[in-house]
Every structure is written in structure tokens, then in C-alpha cells.
LUMLUM-266946 format. One record per residue: residue in three letters; x, y, z of N, C-alpha, C in turn. Coordinates in pm, whole numbers, padded with zeros to 5 digits, always signed. Layout:
BEGIN
ALAXYZXYZXYZ ...
//
This chain:
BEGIN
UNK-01321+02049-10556-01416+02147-10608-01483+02224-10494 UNK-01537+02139-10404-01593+02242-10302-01528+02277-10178 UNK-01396+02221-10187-01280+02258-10049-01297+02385-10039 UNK-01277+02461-10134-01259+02603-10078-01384+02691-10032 UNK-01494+02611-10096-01593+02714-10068-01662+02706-09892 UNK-01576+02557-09854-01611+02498-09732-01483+02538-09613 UNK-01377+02605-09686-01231+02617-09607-01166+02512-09610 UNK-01164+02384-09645-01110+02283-09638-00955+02273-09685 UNK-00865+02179-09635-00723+02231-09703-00709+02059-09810 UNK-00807+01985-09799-00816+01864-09833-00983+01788-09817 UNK-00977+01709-09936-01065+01631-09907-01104+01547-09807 UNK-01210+01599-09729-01225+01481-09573-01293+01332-09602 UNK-01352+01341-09701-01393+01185-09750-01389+01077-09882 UNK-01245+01135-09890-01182+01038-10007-01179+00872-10017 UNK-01177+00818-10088-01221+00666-10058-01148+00601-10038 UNK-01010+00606-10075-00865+00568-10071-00837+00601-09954 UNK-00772+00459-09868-00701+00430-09792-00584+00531-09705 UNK-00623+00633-09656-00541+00719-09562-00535+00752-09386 UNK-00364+00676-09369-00357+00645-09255-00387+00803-09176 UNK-00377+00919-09205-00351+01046-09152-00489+01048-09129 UNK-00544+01026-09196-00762+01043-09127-00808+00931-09043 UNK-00756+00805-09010-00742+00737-08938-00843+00754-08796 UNK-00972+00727-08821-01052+00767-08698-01020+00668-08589 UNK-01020+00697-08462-01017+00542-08356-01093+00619-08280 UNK-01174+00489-08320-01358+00478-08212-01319+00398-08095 UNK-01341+00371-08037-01330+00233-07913-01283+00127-07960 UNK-01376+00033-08045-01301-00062-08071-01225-00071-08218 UNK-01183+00066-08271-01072+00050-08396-00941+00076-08284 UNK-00907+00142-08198-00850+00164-08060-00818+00014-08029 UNK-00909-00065-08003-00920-00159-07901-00814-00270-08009 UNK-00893-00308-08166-00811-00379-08241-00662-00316-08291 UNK-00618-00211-08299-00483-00129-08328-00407-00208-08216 UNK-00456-00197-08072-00381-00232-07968-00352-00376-08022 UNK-00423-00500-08014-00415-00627-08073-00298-00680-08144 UNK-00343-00551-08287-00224-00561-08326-00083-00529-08332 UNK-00104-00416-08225+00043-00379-08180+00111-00492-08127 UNK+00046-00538-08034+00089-00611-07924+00135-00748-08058 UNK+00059-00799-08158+00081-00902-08246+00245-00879-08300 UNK+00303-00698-08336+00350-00732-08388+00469-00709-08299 UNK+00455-00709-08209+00559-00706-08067+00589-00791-08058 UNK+00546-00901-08064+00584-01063-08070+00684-01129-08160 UNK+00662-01025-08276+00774-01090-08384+00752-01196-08458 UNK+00641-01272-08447+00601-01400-08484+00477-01420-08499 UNK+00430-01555-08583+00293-01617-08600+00218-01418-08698 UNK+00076-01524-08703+00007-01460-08775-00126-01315-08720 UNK-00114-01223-08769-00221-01127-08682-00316-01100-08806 UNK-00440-01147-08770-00592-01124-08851-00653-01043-08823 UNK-00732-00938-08914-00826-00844-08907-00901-00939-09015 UNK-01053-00927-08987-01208-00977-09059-01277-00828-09026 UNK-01391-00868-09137-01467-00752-09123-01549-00692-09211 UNK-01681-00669-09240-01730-00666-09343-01699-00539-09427 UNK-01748-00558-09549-01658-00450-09667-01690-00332-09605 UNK-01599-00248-09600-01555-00128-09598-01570-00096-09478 UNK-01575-00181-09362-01534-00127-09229-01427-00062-09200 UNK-01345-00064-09306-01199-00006-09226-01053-00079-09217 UNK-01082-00203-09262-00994-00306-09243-00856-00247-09333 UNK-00831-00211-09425-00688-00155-09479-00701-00036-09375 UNK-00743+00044-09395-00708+00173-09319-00654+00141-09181 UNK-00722+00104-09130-00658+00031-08974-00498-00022-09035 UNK-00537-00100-09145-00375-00204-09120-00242-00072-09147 UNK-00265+00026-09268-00216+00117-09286-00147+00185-09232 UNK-00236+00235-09100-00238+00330-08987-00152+00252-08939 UNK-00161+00144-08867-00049+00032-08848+00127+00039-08886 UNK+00097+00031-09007+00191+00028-09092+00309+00172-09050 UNK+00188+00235-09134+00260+00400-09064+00314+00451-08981 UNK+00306+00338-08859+00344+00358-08734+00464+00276-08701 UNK+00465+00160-08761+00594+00081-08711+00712+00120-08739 UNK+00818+00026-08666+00954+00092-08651+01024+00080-08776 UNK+01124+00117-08798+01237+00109-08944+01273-00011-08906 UNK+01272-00111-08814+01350-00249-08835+01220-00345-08907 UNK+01133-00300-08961+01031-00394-08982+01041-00334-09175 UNK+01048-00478-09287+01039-00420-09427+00889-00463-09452 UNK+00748-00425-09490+00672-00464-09521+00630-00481-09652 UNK+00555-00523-09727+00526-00579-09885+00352-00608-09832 UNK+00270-00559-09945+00179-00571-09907+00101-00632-10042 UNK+00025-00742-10026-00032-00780-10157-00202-00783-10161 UNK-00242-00772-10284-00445-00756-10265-00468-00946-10382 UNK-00479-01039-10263-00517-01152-10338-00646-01165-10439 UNK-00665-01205-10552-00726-01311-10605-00712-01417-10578 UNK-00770-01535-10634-00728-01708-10585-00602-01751-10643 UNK-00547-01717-10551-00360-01747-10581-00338-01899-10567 UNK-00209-01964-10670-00205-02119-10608-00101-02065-10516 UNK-00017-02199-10483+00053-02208-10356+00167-02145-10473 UNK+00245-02169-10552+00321-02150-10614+00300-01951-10677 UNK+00179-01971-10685+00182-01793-10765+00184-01713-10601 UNK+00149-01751-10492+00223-01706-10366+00332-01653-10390 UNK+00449-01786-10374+00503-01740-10330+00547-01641-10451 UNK+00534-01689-10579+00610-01599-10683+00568-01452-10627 UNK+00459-01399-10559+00393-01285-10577+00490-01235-10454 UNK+00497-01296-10373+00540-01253-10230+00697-01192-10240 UNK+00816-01259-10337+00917-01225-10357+00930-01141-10477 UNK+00809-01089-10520+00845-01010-10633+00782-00875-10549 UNK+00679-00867-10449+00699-00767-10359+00816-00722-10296 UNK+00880-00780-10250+01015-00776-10155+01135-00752-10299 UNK+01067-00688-10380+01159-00670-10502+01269-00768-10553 UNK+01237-00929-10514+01307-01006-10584+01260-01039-10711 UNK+01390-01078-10811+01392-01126-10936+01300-01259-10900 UNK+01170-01307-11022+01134-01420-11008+01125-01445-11169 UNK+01191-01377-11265+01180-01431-11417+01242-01563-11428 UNK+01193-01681-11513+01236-01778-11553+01285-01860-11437 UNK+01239-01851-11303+01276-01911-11213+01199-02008-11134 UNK+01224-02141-11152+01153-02232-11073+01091-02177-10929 UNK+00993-02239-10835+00945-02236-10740+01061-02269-10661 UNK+01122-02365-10650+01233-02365-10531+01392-02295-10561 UNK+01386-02265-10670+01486-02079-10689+01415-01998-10621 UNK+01275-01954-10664+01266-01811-10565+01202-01867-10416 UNK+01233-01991-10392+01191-01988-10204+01366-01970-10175 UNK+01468-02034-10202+01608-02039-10214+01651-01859-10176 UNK+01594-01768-10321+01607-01619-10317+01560-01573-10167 UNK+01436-01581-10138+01321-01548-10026+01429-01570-09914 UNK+01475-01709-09903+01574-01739-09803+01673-01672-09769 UNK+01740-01628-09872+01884-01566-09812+01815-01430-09849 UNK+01756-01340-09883+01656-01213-09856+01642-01190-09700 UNK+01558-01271-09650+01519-01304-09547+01647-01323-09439 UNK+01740-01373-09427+01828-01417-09356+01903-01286-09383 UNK+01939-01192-09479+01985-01051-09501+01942-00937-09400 UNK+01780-00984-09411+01711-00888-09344+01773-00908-09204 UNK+01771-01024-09137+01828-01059-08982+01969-01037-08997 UNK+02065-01029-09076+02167-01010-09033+02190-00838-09033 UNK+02089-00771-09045+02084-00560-09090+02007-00561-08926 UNK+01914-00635-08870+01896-00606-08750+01712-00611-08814 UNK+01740-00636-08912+01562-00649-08927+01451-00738-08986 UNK+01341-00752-08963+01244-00826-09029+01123-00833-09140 UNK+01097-00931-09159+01009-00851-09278+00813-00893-09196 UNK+00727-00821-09293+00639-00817-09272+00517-00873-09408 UNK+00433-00909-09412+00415-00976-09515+00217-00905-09460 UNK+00169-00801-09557+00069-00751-09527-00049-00862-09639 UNK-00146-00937-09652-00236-00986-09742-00340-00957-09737 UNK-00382-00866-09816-00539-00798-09846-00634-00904-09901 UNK-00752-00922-09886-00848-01021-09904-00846-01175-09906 UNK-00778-01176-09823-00714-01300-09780-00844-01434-09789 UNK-00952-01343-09763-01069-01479-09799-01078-01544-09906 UNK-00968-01499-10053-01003-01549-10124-00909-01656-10149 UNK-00792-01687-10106-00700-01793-10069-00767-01903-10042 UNK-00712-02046-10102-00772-02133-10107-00704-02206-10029 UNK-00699-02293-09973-00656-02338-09826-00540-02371-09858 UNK-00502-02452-09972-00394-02512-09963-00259-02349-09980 UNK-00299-02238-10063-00258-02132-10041-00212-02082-09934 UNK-00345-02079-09806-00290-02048-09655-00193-02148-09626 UNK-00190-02267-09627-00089-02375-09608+00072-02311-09646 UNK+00010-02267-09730+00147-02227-09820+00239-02106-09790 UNK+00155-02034-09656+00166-01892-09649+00236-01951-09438 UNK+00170-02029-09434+00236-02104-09296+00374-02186-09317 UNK+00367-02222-09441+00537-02267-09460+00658-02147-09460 UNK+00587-02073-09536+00663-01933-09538+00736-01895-09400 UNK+00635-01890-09277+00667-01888-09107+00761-01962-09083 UNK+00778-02087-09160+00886-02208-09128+01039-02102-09100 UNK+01077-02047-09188+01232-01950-09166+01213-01891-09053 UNK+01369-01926-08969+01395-01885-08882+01514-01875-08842 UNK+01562-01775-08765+01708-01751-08752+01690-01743-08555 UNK+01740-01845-08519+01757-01835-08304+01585-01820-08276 UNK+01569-01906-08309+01415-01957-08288+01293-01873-08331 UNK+01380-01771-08380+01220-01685-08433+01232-01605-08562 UNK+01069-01641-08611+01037-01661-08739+01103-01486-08811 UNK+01190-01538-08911+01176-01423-08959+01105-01361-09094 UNK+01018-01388-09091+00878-01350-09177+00742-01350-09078 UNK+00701-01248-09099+00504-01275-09004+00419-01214-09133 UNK+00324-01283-09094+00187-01212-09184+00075-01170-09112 UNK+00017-01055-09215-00084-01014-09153-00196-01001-09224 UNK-00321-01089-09219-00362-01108-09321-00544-01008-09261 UNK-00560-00979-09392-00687-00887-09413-00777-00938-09482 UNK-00959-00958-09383-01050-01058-09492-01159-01034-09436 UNK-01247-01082-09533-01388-01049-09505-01426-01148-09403 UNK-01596-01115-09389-01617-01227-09237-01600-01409-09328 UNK-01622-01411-09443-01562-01579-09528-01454-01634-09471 UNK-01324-01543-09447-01245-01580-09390-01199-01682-09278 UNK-01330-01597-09177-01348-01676-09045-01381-01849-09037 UNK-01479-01859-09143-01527-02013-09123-01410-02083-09205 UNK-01294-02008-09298-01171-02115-09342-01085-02169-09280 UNK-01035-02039-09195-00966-02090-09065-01016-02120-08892 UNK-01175-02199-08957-01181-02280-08838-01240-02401-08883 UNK-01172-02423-08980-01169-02571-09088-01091-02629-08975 UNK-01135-02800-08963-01046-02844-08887-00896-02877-08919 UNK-00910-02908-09036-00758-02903-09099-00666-02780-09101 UNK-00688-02633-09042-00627-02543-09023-00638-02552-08917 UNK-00566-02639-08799-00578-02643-08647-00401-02577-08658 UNK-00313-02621-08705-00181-02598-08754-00155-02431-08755 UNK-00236-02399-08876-00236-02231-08890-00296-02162-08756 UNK-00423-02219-08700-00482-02101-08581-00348-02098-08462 UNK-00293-02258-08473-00177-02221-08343-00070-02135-08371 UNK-00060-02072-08460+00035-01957-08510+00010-01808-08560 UNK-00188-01816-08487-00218-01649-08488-00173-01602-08334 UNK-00146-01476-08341-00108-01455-08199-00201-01346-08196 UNK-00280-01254-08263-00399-01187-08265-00440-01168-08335 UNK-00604-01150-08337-00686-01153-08438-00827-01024-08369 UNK-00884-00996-08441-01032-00920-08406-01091-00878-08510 UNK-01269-00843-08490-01342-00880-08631-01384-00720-08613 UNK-01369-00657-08711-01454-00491-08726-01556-00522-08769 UNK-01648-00424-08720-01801-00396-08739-01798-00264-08806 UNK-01959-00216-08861-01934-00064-08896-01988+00015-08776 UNK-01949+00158-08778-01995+00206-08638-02129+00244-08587 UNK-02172+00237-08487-02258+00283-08413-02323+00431-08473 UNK-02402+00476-08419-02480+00616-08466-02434+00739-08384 UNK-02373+00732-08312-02298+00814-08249-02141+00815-08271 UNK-02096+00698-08374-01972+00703-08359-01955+00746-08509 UNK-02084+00749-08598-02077+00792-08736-02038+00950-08736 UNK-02182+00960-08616-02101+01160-08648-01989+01183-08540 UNK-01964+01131-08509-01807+01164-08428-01727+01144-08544 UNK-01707+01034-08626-01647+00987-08748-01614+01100-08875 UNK-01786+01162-08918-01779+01266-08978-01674+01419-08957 UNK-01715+01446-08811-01676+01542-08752-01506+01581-08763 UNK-01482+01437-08685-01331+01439-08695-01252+01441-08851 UNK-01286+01426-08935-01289+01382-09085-01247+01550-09110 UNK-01362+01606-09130-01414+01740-09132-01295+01809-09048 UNK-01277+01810-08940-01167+01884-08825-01032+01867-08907 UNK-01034+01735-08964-00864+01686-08990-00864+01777-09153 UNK-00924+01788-09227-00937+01854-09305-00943+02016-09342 UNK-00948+02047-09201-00935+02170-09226-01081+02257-09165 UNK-01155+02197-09117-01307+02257-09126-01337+02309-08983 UNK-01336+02489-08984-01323+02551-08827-01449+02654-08782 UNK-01586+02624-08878-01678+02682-08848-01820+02639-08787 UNK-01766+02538-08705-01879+02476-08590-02005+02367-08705 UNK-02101+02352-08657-02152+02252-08724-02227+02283-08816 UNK-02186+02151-08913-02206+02212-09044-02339+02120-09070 UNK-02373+01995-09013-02477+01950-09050-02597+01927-08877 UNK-02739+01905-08926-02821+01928-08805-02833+01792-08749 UNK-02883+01757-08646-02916+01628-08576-02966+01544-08694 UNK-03081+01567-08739-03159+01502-08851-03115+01434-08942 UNK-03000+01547-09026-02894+01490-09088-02801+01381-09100 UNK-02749+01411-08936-02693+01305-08872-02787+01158-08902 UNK-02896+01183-08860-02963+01030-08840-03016+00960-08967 UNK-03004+01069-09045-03070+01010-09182-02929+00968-09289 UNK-02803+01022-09244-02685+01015-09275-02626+00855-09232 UNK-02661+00793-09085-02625+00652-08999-02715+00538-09093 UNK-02890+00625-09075-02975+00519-09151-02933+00473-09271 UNK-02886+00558-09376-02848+00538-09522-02760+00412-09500 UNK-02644+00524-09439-02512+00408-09416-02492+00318-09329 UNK-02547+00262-09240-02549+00168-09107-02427+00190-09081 UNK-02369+00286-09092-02236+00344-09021-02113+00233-09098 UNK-02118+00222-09173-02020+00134-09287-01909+00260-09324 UNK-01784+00296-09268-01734+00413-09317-01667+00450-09477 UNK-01670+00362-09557-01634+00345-09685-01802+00430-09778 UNK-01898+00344-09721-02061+00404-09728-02050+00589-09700 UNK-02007+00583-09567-01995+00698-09516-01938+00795-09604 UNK-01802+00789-09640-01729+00852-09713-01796+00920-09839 UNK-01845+00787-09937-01877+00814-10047-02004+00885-10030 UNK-02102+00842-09944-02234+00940-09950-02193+01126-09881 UNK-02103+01121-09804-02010+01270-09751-01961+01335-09861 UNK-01898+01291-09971-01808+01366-10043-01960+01395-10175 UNK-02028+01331-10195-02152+01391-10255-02228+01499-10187 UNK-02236+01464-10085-02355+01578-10007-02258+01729-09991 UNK-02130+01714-09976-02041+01841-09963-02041+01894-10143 UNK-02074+01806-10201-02020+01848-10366-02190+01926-10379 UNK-02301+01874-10328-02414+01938-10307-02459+02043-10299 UNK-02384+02040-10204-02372+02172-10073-02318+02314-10169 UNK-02225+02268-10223-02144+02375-10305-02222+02423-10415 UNK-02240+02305-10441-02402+02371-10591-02489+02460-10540 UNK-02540+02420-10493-02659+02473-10400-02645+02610-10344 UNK-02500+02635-10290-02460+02727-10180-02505+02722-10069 UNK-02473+02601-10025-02547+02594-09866-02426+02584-09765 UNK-02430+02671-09658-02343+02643-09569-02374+02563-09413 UNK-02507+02516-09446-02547+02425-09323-02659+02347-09424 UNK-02604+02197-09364-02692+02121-09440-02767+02025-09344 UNK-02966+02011-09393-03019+01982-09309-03025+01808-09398 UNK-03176+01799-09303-03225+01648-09335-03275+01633-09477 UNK-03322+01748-09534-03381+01766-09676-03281+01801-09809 UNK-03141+01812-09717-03015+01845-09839-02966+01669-09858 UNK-02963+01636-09711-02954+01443-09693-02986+01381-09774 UNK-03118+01426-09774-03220+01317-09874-03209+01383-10012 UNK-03203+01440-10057-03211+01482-10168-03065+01410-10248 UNK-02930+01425-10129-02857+01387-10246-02859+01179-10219 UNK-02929+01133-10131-02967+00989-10147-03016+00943-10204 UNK-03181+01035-10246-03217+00966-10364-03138+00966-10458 UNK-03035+01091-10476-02967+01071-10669-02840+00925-10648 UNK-02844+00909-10529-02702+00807-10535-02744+00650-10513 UNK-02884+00648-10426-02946+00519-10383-02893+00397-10466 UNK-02947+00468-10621-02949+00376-10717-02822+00361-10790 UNK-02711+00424-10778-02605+00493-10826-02482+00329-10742 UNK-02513+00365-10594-02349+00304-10498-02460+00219-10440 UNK-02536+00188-10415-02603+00064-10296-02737+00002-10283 UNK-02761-00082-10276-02880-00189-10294-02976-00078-10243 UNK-03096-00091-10291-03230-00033-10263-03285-00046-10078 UNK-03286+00050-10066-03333+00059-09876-03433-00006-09901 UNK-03494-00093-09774-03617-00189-09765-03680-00107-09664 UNK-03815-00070-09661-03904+00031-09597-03915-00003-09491 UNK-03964+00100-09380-03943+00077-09212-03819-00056-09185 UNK-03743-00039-09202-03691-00166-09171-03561-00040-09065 UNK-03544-00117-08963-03442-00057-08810-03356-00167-08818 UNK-03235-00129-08851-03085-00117-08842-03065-00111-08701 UNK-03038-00244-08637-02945-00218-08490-02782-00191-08485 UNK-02737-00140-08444-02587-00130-08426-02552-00257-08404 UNK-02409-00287-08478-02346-00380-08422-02189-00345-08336 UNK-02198-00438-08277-02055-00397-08155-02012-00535-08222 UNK-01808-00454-08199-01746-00531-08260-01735-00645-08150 UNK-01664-00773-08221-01582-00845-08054-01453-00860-08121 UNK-01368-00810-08081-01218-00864-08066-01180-00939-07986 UNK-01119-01034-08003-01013-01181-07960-00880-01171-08004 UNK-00800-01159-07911-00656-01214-07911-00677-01372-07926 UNK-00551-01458-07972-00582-01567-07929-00513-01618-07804 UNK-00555-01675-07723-00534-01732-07543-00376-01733-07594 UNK-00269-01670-07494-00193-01718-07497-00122-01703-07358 UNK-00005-01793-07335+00017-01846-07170+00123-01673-07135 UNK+00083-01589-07150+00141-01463-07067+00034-01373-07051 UNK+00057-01342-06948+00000-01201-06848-00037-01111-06948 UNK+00042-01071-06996+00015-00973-07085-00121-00948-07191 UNK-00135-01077-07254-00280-01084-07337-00357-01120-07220 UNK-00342-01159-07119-00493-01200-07037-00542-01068-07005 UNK-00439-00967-06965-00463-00808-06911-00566-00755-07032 UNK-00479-00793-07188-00558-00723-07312-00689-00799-07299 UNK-00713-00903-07237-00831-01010-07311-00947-01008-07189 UNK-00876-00980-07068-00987-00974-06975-01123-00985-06971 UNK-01180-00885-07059-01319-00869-07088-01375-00953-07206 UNK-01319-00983-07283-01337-01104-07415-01359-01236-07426 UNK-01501-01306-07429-01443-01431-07421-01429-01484-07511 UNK-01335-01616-07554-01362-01704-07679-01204-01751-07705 UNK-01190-01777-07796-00998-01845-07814-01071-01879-07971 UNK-00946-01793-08064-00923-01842-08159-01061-01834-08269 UNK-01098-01680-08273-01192-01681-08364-01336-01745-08293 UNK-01368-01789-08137-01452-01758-08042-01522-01699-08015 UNK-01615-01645-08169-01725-01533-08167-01858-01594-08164 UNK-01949-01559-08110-02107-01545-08116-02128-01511-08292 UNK-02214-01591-08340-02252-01639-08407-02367-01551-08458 UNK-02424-01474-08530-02536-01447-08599-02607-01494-08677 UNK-02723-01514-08714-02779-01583-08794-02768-01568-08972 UNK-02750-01494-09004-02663-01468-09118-02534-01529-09159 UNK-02392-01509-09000-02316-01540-09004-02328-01702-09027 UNK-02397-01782-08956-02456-01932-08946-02485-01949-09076 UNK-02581-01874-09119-02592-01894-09285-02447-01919-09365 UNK-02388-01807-09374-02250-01825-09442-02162-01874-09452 UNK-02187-01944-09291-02085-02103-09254-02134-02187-09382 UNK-02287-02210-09314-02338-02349-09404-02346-02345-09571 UNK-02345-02217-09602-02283-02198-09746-02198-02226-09763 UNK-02054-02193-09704-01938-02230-09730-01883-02355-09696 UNK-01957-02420-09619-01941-02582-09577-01997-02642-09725 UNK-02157-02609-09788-02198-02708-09898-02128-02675-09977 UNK-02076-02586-10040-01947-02558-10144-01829-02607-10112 UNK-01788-02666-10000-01656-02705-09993-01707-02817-10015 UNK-01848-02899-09993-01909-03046-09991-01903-03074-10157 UNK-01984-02959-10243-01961-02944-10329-01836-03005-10438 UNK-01759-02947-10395-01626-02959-10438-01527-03060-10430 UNK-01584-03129-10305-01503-03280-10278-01635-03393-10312 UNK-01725-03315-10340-01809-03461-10397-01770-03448-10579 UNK-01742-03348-10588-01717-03294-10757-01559-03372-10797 UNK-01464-03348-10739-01360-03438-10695-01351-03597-10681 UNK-01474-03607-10588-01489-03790-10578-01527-03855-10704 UNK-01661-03779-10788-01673-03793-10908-01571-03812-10979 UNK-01494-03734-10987-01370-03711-11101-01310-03864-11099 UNK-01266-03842-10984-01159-04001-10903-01247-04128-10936 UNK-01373-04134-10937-01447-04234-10965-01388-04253-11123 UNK-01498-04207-11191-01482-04158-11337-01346-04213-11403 UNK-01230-04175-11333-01079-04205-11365-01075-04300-11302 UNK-01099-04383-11208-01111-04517-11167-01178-04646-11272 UNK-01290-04589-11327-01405-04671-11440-01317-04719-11554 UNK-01227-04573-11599-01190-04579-11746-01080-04641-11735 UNK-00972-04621-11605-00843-04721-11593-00891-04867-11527 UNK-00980-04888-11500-01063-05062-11503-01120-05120-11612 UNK-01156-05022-11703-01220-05068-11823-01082-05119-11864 UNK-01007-05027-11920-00832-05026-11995-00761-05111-11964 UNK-00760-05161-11788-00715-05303-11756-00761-05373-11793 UNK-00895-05425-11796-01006-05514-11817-00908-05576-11996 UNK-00949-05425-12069-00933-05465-12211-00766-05548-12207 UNK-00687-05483-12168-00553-05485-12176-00535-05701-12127 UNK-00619-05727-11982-00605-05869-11968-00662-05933-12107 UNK-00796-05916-12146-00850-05957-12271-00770-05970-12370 UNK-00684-05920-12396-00590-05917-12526-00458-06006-12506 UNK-00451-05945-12370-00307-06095-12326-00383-06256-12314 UNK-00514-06264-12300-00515-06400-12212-00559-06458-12423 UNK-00595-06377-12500-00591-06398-12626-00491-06459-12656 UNK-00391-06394-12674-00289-06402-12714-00155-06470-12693 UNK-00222-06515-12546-00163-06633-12470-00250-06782-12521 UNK-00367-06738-12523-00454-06886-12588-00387-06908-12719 UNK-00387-06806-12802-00304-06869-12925-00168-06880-12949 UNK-00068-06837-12851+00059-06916-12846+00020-07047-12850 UNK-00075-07093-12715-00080-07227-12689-00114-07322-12789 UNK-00213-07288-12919-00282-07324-12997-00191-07338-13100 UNK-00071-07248-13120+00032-07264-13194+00128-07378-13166 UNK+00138-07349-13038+00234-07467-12996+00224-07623-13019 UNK+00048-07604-13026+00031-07788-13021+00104-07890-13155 UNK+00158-07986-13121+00206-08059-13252+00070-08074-13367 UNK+00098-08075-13449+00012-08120-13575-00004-08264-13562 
//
């Protein structure tokens, strides 16, 4: 609606996932590399975390978009999958038949799929969107998958996509197995206040937009404050203020066109702003995980940590210990159960001797001579 009145040849802040608008700030740059280098390897697992709408598909996308023709990718958006609706899901991406077919038919299918792919000269790629919501024995299930291999290397990798929940699953100690088979990982943040209107700008440029600046400093800052530079935030509060703009007929929009279209959306897309309250930037940290070549120490130089080796926030600390009493939760909810089914098959024995040692007393009682 308002492309044309702005010159635009396309929408610059659509909400859907497009690798062609693809901004790289420093560190969306810094994690792309990560994962290049992850999928150079051919093997093990490469993680992106990151809170909602940082960017995390778009990055993987952009990714995507870029790799070579020897790579087939399938990309799936989890709910709490079992180990079994895995894999069913995973080979019905890769366009295999899974009707009426046991679990070890379609790993059997997956197999010689897979072994097809290596004998054409190529591999597959296995993309998993919200991967936090996988329940461990699921990830388990997604590391067996890695098991196929043709001359020592895996021909399946995954690349899995998740919120910061993610992080405290796979540093369960029982996923010591899975972390030795990430070969990179890094956590997105949303951007900085300078990297929002660089963000905008370029958006705007890629779209078509060739008449110098369209919004004032003010704008800018009341544009970062709204959104703490969250670019999904970004987007959706951009493609309102341009739909604004067009009503209005404004061809430069200040701090008072900003606010005007925030209040109508505040209540509309996002929790209520809390008064004077200052928003610090966060900087991302990306981690490769340590591995024995030159090559990642060059990428890792400046990084410290191994294996999901991040500094800790107090929030983040919170969300551990949430997700620790819910997993406590759940295995004390469990122990119950096992108890419970312990009581009623002791009672059932109990009764079951009672009735034999009966019934053995009155054989005996039968037996005696008269």
C-alpha cells in the first residue's frame, strides 16, 4: 500500500523470513562465519540460540541460500516430538514414504536415502527450528541419526535453531555425548542502537528507497527504545509507521509520527513499556566449540568458554533454575508413579501368597485320615 508512495519496489519490513534482506551487523557476520566453517566440516551438530526474533531463521536461511548443490536440506519447526514422530517427520521431509510403516522401515528407508545421497556425491542437511522444545530423549534420537556413515563421515548433520531454554538442555550432564558432536554453536542477541538504524536503513536501501533520510535522530531513538533492537519488533513496528506515513502524507517522519503510531500498537504486538526504565544493549558471545585445529582457534581467539561457555545473566540463572525444578518436578512426579506401582504390585503379591498359603492349609486339612 504505501511502496509506491515511498518509491519502494518491495516491502522492507515484512515479517517472514527473507534471506535477500539479510542484514550482517558484526556479530550476525561473526555467527554466519561459525557456521560456515560448521558446515565445512561435514559433520556433528551446528547451534544457533537466541531470544525470539533475533534473527535466528533468517541467519539459518541466508545460510541455506548460500550453500553448495552437493548439500539436500529439509527443514522442520518442532513441537514436543517423541523419538519415533522424529524420525517419522525427518523422512517425510526428505520426501520419503512413511504410511503404514513401522519405525525401523522408515530408519531402513532414511538409510539407503542417505547412502544414495553419498553415492550422487552428496549430503544431506537436517535444519530444526525450535529445537528447545525437544525433549531430551528426542535430541538423543536426533544424535543416533549422526550414527550413518559412509568412510568415516557422517552422512547426515543437523542444525538446530532455539531459544536461550535450549542452552541449559544441552548442558544437562547426560548430554555430554551430544555437546561432543557440536562443532559450532553461538547465541544472538538483539542489536545495539546504532545497529538498529543501520538495520532500518539497509532494509529501506534493499527495497528500493533513494531519497536520503527518511526518519530524524529522535525517531531513531524512540524507534531502539520501543524495540530494544529485537529485529522481528523492529520490522513489525517499521511496516506500521511507513503504513502511517502514507495516511498522513508524510515524507519525513519525526519522533511525534514514532510515538503516535506506538501508542496504537503498544497494546496491539507487546507487553506494556515500564516507565523510566534504560534498556542496556546486549552484545552477543559466540563460541565455536574447542576443537584440536588451527583453524577454530584463529575463529575463537577472542572468545572464551567451550561448549556453550557463556557468562551467565541473572535472568539467564533464573531460567536455569526453572528448568532444573521442572525437570526435578518431573522425576519426582515419575518416582511417585514407580512408587504407587510398586504399593499396588505388593499389595497383589501380598493377596496372591494369602490365597496360596490358604489353599495349601486346606489341601493339608484334606489330606488328614479321618
Amino acid at each position: 500500500m504505501y511502496e509506491s508512495y515511498y518509491g519502494l519496489n518491495s516491502k522492507p519490513f515484512q515479517l517472514t523470513p527473507d534471506p535477500s534482506f539479510f542484514y550482517a551487523s558484526k556479530w550476525h557476520k561473526r555467527a554466519k562465519s561459525y557456521l560456515q566453517y560448521g558446515l565445512s566440516q561435514a559433520e556433528g551438530f551446528i547451534v544457533i540460540t537466541g531470544d525470539i526474533g533475533t534473527g535466528k531463521t533468517t541467519i539459518a536461511n541466508s545460510l541455506l541460500d548460500d550453500i553448495a548443490e552437493d548439500i539436500v536440506a529439509a527443514q522442520i519447526v518442532t513441537p514436543k516430538l517423541s523419538p519415533d514422530e522424529l524420525v517419522k517427520m525427518v523422512a517425510s521431509k526428505f520426501n520419503l514414504s512413511v504410511a503404514d510403516k513401522s519405525k525401523a522401515e522408515i530408519l531402513e528407508e532414511l538409510e539407503k536415502f542417505l547412502f544414495s545421497l553419498h553415492g550422487l556425491g552428496k549430503r544431506a542437511l537436517l535444519l530444526v527450528d525450535e529445537a528447545q522444545n525437544l525433549p531430551l530423549e528426542t535430541i538423543e534420537e536426533l544424535r543416533m541419526l549422526s550414527n550413518y556413515q559412509a568412510k568415516g563421515k557422517p552422512l547426515l548433520q543437523s542444525f538446530l535453531l532455539g531459544q536461550e531454554e535450549l542452552q541449559p538442555i544441552l548442558r544437562a550432564p547426560n548430554m555430554e555425548q551430544f555437546r561432543q558432536r557440536i562443532v559450532a554453536s553461538c547465541h544472538l542477541a538483539p542489536l545495539t542502537d546504532d545497529e538498529t538504524q543501520a538495520y532500518i536503513e539497509y532494509r529501506l536501501a534493499h527495497a528500493g528507497w533513494q531519497q536520503g533520510g527518511l526518519f530524524s535522530a529522535e525517531a531513531y531513538d524512540r524507534i531502539y527504545q520501543f524495540t530494544h533492537g529485537v529485529p522481528r519488533k523492529i520490522n513489525t513496528l517499521l511496516d506500521r509507521i511507513l503504513l502511517y506515513g502514507f495516511l498522513e502524507e508524510l515524507k519525513f517522519l519525526d519522533e511525534n509520527a514514532v510515538e503516535a503510531v506506538v501508542k496504537e500498537v503498544a497494546d496491539e504486538m507487546f507487553l506494556p513499556e515500564k516507565a523510566d526504565v534504560t534498556i542496556e544493549p546486549t552484545s552477543m558471545v559466540s563460541t565455536p566449540v574447542e576443537r584440536p585445529t588451527k583453524l577454530v582457534r584463529e575463529l575463537d581467539d577472542d572468545v572464551m568458554g567451550d561448549d556453550f561457555d557463556i557468562a551467565k545473566s541473572e535472568s539467564q540463572a533464573d531460567k536455569d533454575i526453572e528448568y532444573y525444578k521442572n525437570m526435578l518436578n518431573e522425576l519426582m512426579t515419575a518416582l511417585d508413579d514407580a512408587i504407587s506401582h510398586k504399593i499396588k504390585l505388593t499389595r497383589y503379591v501380598d493377596k496372591l501368597l494369602k490365597r496360596k498359603y490358604q489353599e495349601y492349609m486346606r489341601s493339608k486339612t484334606d489330606d488328614k485320615p479321618d
